[in-house]
C-alpha positions as CSV (number, residue, x, y, z in Angstrom):
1,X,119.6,28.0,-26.6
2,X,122.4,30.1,-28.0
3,X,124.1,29.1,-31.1
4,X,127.5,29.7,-32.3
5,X,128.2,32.5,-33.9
6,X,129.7,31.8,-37.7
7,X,132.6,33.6,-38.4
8,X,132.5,35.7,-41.9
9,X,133.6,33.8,-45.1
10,X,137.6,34.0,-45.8
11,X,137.0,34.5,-49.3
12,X,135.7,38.1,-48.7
13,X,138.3,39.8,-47.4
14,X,140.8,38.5,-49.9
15,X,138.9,39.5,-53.0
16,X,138.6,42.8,-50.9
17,X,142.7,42.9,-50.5
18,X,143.1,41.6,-54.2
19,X,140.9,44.6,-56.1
20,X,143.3,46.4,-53.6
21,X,146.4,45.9,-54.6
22,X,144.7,45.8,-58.4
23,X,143.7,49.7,-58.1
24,X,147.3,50.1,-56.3
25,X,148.9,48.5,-59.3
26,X,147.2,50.8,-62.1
27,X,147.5,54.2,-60.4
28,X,150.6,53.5,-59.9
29,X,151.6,52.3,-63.4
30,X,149.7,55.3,-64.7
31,X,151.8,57.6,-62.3
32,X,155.1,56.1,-64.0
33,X,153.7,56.5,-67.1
34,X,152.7,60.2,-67.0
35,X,155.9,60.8,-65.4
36,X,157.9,59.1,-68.3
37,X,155.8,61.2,-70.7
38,X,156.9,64.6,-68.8
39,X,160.4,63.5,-69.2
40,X,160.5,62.5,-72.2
41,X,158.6,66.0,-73.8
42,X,161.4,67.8,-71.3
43,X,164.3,66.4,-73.2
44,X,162.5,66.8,-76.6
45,X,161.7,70.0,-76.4
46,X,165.4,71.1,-75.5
């Protein structure tokens, strides 16, 4: 008597892609930030 095999829930994966794209989101708005900084003290300090 086999059973059927039940595929893994749908919602996993997605919450998986979503904190993703979440950490993708904040180092990248910290990158542009810390490069806006730099620029910004460059063309201060001149």
């Amino acid at each position: 008597m086999s059973h059927a095999r039940k595929k893994p829930p749908v919602m996993k994966t997605k919450q998986k892609e979503e904190v993703n794209k979440k950490a993708l989101i904040w180092i990248g708005s910290v990158f542009v930030v810390t490069v806006a900084v730099m620029a910004v003290l460059l063309i201060v300090d001149q």
